[in-house]
C-alpha positions as CSV (number, residue, x, y, z in Angstrom):
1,X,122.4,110.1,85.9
2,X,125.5,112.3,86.9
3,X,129.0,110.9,85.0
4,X,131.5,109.5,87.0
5,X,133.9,112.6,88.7
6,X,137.1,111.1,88.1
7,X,136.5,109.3,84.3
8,X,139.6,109.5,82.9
9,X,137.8,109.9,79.8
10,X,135.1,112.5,80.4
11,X,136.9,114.0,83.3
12,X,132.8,113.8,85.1
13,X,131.5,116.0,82.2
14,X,129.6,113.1,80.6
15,X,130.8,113.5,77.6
16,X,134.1,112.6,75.4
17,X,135.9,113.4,73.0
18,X,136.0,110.8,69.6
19,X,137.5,111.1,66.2
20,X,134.3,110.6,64.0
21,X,135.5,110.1,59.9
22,X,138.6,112.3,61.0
23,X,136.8,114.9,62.6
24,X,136.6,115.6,65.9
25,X,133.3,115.1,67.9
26,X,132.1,114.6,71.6
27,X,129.6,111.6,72.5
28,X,128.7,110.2,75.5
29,X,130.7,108.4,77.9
30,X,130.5,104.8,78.8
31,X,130.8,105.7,82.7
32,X,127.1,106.8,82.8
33,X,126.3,103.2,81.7
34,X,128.3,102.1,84.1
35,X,127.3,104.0,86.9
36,X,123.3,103.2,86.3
37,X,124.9,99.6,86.5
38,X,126.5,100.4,89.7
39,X,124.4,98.4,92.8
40,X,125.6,100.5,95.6
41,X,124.7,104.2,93.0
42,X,121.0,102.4,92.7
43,X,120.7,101.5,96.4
44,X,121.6,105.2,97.0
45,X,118.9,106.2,94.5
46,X,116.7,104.3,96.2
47,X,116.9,105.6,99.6
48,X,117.5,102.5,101.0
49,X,120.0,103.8,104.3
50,X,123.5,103.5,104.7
51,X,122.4,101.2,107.7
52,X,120.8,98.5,105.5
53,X,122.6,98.5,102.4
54,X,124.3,95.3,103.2
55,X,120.8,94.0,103.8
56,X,120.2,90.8,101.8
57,X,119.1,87.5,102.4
58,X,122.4,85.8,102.5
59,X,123.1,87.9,105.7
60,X,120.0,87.4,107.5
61,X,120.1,85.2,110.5
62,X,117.6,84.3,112.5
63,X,117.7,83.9,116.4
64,X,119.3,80.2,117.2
65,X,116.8,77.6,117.8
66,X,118.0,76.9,120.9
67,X,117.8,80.6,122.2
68,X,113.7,80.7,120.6
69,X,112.6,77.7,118.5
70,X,109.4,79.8,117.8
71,X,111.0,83.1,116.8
72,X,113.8,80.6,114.6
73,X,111.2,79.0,112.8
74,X,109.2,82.2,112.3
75,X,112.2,84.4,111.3
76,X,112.9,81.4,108.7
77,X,109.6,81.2,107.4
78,X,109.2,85.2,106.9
79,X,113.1,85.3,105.2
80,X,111.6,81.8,103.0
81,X,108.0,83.6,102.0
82,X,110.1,87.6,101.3
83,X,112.3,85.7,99.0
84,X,109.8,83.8,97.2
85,X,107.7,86.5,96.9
86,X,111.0,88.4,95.2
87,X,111.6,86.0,93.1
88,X,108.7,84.9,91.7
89,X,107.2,88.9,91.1
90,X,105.3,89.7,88.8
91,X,103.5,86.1,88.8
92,X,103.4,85.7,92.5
93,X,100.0,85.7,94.4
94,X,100.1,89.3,95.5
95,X,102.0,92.4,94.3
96,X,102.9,93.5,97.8
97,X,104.6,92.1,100.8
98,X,103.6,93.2,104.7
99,X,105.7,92.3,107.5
100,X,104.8,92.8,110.5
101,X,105.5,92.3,113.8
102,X,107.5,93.0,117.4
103,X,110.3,95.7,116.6
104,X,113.9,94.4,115.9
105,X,112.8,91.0,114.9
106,X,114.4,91.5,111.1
107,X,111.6,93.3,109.4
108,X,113.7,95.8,107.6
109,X,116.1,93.7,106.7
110,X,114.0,91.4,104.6
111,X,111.6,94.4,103.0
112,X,115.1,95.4,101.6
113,X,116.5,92.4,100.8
114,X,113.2,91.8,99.3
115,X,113.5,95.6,97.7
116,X,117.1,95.0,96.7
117,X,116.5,91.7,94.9
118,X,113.4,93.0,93.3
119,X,116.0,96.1,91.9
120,X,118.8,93.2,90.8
121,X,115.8,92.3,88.3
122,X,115.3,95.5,86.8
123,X,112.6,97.5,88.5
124,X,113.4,100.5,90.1
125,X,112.6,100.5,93.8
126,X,112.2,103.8,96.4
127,X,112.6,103.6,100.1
128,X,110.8,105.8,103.0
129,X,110.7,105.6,106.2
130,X,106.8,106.3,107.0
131,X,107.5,109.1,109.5
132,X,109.9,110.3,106.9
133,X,107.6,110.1,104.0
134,X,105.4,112.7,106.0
135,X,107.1,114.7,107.0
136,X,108.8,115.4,103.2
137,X,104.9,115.6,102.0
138,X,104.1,117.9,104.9
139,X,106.9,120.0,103.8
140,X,106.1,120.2,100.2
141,X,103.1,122.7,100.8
142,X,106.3,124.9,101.8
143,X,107.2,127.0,98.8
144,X,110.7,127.3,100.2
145,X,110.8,123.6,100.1
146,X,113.7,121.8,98.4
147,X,113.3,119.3,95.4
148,X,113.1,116.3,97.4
149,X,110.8,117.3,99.5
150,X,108.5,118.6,96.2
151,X,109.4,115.1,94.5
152,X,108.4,112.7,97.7
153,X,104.9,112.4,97.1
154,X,105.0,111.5,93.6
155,X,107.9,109.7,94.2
156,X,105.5,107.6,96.5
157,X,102.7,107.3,94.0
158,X,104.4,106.4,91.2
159,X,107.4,104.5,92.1
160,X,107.9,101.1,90.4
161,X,108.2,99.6,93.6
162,X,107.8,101.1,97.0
163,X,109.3,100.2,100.3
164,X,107.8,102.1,103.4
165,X,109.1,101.2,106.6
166,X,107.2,101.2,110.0
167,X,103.8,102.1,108.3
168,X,101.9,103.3,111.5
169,X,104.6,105.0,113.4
170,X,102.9,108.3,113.4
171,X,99.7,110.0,115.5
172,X,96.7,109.6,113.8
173,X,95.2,112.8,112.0
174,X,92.9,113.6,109.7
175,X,95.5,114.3,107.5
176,X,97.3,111.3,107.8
177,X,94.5,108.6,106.6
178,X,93.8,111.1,103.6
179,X,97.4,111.1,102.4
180,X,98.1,107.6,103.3
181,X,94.7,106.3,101.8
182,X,95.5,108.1,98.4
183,X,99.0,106.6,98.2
184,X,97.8,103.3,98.8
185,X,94.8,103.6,96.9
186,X,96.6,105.3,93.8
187,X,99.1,102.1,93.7
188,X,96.0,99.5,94.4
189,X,94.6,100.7,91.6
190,X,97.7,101.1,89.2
191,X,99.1,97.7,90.0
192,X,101.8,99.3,91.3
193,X,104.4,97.1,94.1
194,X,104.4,97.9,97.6
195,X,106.3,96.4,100.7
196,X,105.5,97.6,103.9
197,X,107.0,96.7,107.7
198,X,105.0,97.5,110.5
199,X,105.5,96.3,113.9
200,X,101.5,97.3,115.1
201,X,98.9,95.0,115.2
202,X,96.2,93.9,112.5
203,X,92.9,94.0,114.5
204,X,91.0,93.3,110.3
205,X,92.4,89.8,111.3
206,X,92.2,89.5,115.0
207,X,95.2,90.1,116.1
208,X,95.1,91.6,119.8
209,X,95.8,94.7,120.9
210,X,96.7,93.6,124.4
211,X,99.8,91.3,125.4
212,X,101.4,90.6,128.9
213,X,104.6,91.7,129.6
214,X,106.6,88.6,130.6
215,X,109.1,90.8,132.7
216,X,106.5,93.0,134.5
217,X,103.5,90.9,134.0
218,X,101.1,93.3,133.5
219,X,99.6,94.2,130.1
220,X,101.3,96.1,127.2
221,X,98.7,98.0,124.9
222,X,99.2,98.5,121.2
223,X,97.2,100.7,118.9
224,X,96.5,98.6,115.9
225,X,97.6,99.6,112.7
226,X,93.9,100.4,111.6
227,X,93.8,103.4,114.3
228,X,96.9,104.6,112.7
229,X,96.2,104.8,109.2
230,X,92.1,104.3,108.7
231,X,90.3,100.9,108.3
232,X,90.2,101.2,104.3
233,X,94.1,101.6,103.5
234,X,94.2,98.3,106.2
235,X,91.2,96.8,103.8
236,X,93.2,97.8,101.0
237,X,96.7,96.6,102.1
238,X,95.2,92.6,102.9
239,X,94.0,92.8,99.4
240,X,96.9,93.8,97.8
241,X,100.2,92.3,100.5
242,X,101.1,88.5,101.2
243,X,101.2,88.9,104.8
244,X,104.1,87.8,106.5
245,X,104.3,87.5,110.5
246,X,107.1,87.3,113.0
247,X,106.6,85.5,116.3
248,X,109.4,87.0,118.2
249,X,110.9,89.5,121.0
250,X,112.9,92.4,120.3
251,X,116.0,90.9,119.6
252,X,117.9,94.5,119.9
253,X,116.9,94.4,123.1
254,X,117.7,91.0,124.1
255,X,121.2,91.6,122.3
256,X,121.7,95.1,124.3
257,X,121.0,93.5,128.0
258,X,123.4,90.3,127.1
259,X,125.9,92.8,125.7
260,X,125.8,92.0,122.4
261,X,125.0,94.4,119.2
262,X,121.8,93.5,117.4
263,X,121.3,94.1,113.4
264,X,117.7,92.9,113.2
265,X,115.2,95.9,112.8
């Protein structure tokens, strides 16, 4: 944990100076306490984007009920089950939390308010975007590749908690259900947190893969999240996740044509 730059007392070396039985000696500064204490310095840690780090559950807000009673009482219920499930970790149900459903219907925001709570506890939490996340791996067979990239993977593995964030959101290869099926397998079998957002469809619980467009009225098709990532991390993500759906539109969208600014991801 780097010192704080400006410290009066350290001047960002860490260390300071101290009179120790009349003698002088150097020990180490109080701001490095302090900054591991420091919400926003974890959040950054974390990952968790600039974007979200106001994320919690005090400032979600679902759609009004007289705009979408459905999508109200659904966002309400998914804010009510991601804070319970916070809360109550270790001793809840299940060690994970999936959300899933349309995009921009508040996903994000409760996986990190979820994440974010879990962190005000005391475990330490790590965000990636999926896409992200692959791309870093990918990039670690590179020997020119940076330490982050090098430290992603493990990162992903071993992290206390992990948040990743459109799970799915990526062709299919060969490559990508190994890698995903060993991350998800190596935390299954450690006990290890997970909290995943996806807005594809389950099709290990019927959920269609087929929905009517109610502007154009013909049919939207949707891969399910099992052609995305291989039938066994799916299997394995049930088993471990309290699944949490969201009946609602894309609320970005909505927002955009009525000329207003969405926050809901």
């Amino acid at each position: 944990m780097p010192a704080e730059p400006n410290c009066p007392h350290c001047q960002g070396t860490g260390w300071k100076q101290i009179d120790k039985n009349g003698l002088e000696a150097v020990a180490r500064c109080e701001c490095l306490n302090a900054r591991a204490a420091d919400p926003a310095d974890a959040e950054a840690r974390a990952g968790i984007p600039e974007r979200y780090r106001q994320a919690d559950f005090s400032s979600f807000t679902p759609v009004r009920f007289n705009e979408n009673p459905i999508a109200n009482k659904s966002q309400e219920n998914a804010m009510i089950q991601s804070r319970t499930f916070a809360e109550e970790y270790p001793v809840a149900d299940k060690r994970g939390l999936l959300l899933q459903g349309p995009p921009g219907t508040g996903k994000t925001h409760l996986a990190v308010a979820a994440l974010k709570t879990l962190m005000g506890h005391g475990y330490a939490g790590r965000f990636f975007a999926y896409s992200t996340l692959l791309q870093q791996i990918r990039a670690s067979y590179d020997s020119s590749a940076g330490a982050s990239d090098r430290a992603a993977y493990r990162s992903a593995l071993d992290a206390e908690i992990l948040l990743l964030d459109d799970l799915g959101a990526h062709r299919a290869t060969d490559w990508v259900f190994d890698t995903v099926q060993t991350i998800i397998n190596h935390r299954y079998n450690d006990n290890k947190a997970i909290l995943v957002t996806t807005n594809l469809p389950l099709s290990s619980v019927g959920d269609p893969t087929k929905k009517k467009n109610a502007e154009s009225g013909r049919y939207d098709l949707f891969d399910p999240l099992e052609d995305r990532i291989g039938q066994r991390a799916v299997s394995r993500l049930i088993e471990m996740c309290r699944v949490v759906r969201i009946d609602s539109e894309d609320y970005r969208l909505k927002e955009f044509r009525s000329g207003r600014l969405g926050r809901r991801s």
